[in-house]
N, CA, C and O of each residue as an XYZ file, in Angstrom:
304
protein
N      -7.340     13.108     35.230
C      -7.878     14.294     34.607
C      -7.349     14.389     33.183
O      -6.249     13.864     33.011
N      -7.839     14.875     32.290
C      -7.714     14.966     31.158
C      -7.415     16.200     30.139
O      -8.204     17.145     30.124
N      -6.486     16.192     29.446
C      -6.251     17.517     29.696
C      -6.734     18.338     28.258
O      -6.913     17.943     27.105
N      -6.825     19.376     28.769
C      -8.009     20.425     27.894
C      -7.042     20.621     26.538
O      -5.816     20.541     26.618
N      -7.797     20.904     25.196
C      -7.818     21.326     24.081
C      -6.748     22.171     24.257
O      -5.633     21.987     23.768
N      -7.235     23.551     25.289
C      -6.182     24.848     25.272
C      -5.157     24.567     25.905
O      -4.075     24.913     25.431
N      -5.199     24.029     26.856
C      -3.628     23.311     27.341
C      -2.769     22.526     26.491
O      -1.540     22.591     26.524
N      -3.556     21.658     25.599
C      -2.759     20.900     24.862
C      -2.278     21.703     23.855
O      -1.064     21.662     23.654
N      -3.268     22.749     22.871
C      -2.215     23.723     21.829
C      -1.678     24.622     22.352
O      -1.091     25.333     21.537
N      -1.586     24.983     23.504
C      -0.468     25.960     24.242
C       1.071     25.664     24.359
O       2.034     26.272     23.893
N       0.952     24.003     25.496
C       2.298     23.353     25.545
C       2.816     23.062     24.449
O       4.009     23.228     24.198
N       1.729     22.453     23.440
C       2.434     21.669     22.274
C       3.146     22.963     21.674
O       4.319     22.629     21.508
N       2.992     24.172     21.308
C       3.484     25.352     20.787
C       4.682     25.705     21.675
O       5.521     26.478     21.213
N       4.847     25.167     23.005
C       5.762     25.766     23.622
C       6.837     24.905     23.845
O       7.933     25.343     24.195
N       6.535     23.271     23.606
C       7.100     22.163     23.257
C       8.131     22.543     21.737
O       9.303     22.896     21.866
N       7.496     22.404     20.422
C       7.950     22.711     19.633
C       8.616     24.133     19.236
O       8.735     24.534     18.078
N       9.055     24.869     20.472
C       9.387     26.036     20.453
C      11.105     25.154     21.088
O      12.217     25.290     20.578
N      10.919     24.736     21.689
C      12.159     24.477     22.890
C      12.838     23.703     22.036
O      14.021     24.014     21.898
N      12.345     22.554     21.264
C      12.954     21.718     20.058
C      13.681     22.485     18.933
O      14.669     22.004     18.379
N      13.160     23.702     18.608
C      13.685     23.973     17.486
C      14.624     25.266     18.083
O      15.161     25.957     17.218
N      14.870     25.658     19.599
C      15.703     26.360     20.215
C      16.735     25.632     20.159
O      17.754     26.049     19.609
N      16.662     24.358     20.741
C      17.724     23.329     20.770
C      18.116     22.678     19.874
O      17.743     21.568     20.255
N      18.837     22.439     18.488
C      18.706     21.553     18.179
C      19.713     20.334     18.831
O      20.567     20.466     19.707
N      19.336     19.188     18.144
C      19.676     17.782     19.008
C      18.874     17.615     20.290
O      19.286     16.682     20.979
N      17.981     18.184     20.716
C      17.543     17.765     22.041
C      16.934     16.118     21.829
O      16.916     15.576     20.724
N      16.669     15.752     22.527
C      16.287     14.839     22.589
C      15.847     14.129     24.171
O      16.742     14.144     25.016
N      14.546     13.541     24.551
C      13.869     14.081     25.695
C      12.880     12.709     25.827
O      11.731     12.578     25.404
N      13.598     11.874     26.455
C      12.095     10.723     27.083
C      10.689     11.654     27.586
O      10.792     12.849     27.864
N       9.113     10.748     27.666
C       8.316     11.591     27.790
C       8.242     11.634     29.603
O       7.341     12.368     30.012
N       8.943     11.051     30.524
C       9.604     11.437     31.663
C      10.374     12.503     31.784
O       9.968     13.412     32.509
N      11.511     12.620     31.182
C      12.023     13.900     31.223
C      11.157     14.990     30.855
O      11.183     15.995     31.565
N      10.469     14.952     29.955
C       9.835     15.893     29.258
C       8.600     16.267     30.561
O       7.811     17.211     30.591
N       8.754     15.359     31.378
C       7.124     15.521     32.407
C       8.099     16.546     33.246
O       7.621     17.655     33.483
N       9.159     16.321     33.619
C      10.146     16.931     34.659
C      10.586     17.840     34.162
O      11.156     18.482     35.044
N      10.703     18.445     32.987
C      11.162     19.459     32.434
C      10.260     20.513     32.645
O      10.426     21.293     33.582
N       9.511     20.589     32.021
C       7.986     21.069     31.970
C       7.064     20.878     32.827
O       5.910     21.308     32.820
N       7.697     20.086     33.726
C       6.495     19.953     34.974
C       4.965     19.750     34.417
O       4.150     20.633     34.682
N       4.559     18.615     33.657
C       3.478     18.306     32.740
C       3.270     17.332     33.571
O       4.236     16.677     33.962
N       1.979     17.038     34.007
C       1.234     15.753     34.584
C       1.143     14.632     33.233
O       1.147     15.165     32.123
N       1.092     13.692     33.265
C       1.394     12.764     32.665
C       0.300     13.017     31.109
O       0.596     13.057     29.915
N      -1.072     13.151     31.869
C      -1.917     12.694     30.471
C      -1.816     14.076     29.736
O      -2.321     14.166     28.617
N      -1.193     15.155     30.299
C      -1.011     16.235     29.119
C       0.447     16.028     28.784
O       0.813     16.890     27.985
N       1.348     15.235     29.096
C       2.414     15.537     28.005
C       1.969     14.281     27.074
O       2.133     14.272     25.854
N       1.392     13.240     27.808
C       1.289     12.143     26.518
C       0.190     13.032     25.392
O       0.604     13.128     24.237
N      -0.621     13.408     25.585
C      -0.844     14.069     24.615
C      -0.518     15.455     23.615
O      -1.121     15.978     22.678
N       0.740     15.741     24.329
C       1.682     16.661     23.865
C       2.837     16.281     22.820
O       3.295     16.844     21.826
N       3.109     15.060     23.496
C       3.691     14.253     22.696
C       3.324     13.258     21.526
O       4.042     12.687     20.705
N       1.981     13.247     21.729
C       1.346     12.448     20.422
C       1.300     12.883     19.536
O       1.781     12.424     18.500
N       0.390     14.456     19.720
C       0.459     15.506     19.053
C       1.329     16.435     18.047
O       1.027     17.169     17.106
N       2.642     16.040     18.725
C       3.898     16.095     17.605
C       4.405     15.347     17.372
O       5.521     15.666     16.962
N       4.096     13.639     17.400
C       4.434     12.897     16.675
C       3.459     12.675     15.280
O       3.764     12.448     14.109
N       1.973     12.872     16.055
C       1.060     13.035     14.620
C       1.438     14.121     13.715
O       1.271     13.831     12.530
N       1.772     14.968     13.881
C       2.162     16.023     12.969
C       3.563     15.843     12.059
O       3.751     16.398     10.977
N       4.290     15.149     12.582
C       5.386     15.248     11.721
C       7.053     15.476     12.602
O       8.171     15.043     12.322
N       6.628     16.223     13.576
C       7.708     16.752     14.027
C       7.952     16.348     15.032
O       8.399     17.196     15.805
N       7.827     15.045     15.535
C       9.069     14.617     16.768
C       8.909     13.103     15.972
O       8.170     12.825     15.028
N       9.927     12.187     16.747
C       9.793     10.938     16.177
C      10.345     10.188     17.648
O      10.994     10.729     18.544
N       9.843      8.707     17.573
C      10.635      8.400     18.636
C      11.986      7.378     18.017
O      11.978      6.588     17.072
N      12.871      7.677     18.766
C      14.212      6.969     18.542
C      14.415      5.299     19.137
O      13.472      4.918     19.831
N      15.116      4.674     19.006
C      15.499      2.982     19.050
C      15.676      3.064     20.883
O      15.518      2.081     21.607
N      15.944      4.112     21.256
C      16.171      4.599     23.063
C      15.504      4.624     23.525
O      15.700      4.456     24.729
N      14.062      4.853     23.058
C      13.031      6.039     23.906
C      13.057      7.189     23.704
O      11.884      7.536     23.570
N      13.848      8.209     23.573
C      13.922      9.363     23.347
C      13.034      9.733     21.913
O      12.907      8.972     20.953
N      12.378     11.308     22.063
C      11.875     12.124     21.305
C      12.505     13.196     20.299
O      12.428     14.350     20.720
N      13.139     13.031     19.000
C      14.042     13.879     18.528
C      13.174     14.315     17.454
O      12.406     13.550     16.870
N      13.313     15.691     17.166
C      13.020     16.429     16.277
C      13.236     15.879     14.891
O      14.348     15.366     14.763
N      12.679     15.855     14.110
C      12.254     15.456     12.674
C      13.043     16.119     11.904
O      12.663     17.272     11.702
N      14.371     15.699     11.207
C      14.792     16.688     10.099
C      15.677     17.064     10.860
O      16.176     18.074     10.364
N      16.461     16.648     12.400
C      17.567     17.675     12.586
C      18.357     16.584     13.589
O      18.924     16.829     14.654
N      18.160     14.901     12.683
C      18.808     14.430     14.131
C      19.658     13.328     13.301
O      18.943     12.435     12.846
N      20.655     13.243     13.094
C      21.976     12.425     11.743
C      21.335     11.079     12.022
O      20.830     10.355     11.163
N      21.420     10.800     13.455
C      21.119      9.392     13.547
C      20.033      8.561     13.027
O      19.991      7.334     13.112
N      19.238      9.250     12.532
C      17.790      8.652     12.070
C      18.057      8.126     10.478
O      17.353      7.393      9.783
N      19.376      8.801     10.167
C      19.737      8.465      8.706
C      20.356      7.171      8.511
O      20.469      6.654      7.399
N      20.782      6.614      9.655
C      21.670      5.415     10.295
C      20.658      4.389     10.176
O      21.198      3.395      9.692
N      19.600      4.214     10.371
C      18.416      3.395     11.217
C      18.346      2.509      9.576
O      17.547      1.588      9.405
């Protein structure tokens, strides 16, 4: 199943809400399914979605870290 327009700018808003609550989080898109209890094809597109935008990136791990708030990316 595929997941709807309004689902996707809902989570993604509620995604980038939890990132910038936390900073340093940092979140495989597994965890992120288990966190959020997201079926797969809406977090991958939750997660694309703020990587197209600017604001998540993926790290050398796997992990998803916020753009602008993570030292290690200055390392790379």
């Amino acid at each position: 199943m595929l997941a709807s327009e309004e689902a996707v700018t809902a989570w993604t808003d509620r995604v980038r809400a939890e990132y910038l609550e936390m900073p340093g989080l940092t979140l495989t898109r597994w965890q992120m399914r288990r966190f959020w209890l997201l079926d797969e094809s809406l977090c991958n597109a939750i997660v694309d979605a703020l990587v197209a935008s600017g604001f998540l990136w993926l790290r050398p791990d796997h992990t998803y870290a916020r753009i602008g708030n993570d030292a290690c990316r200055a390392k790379e």
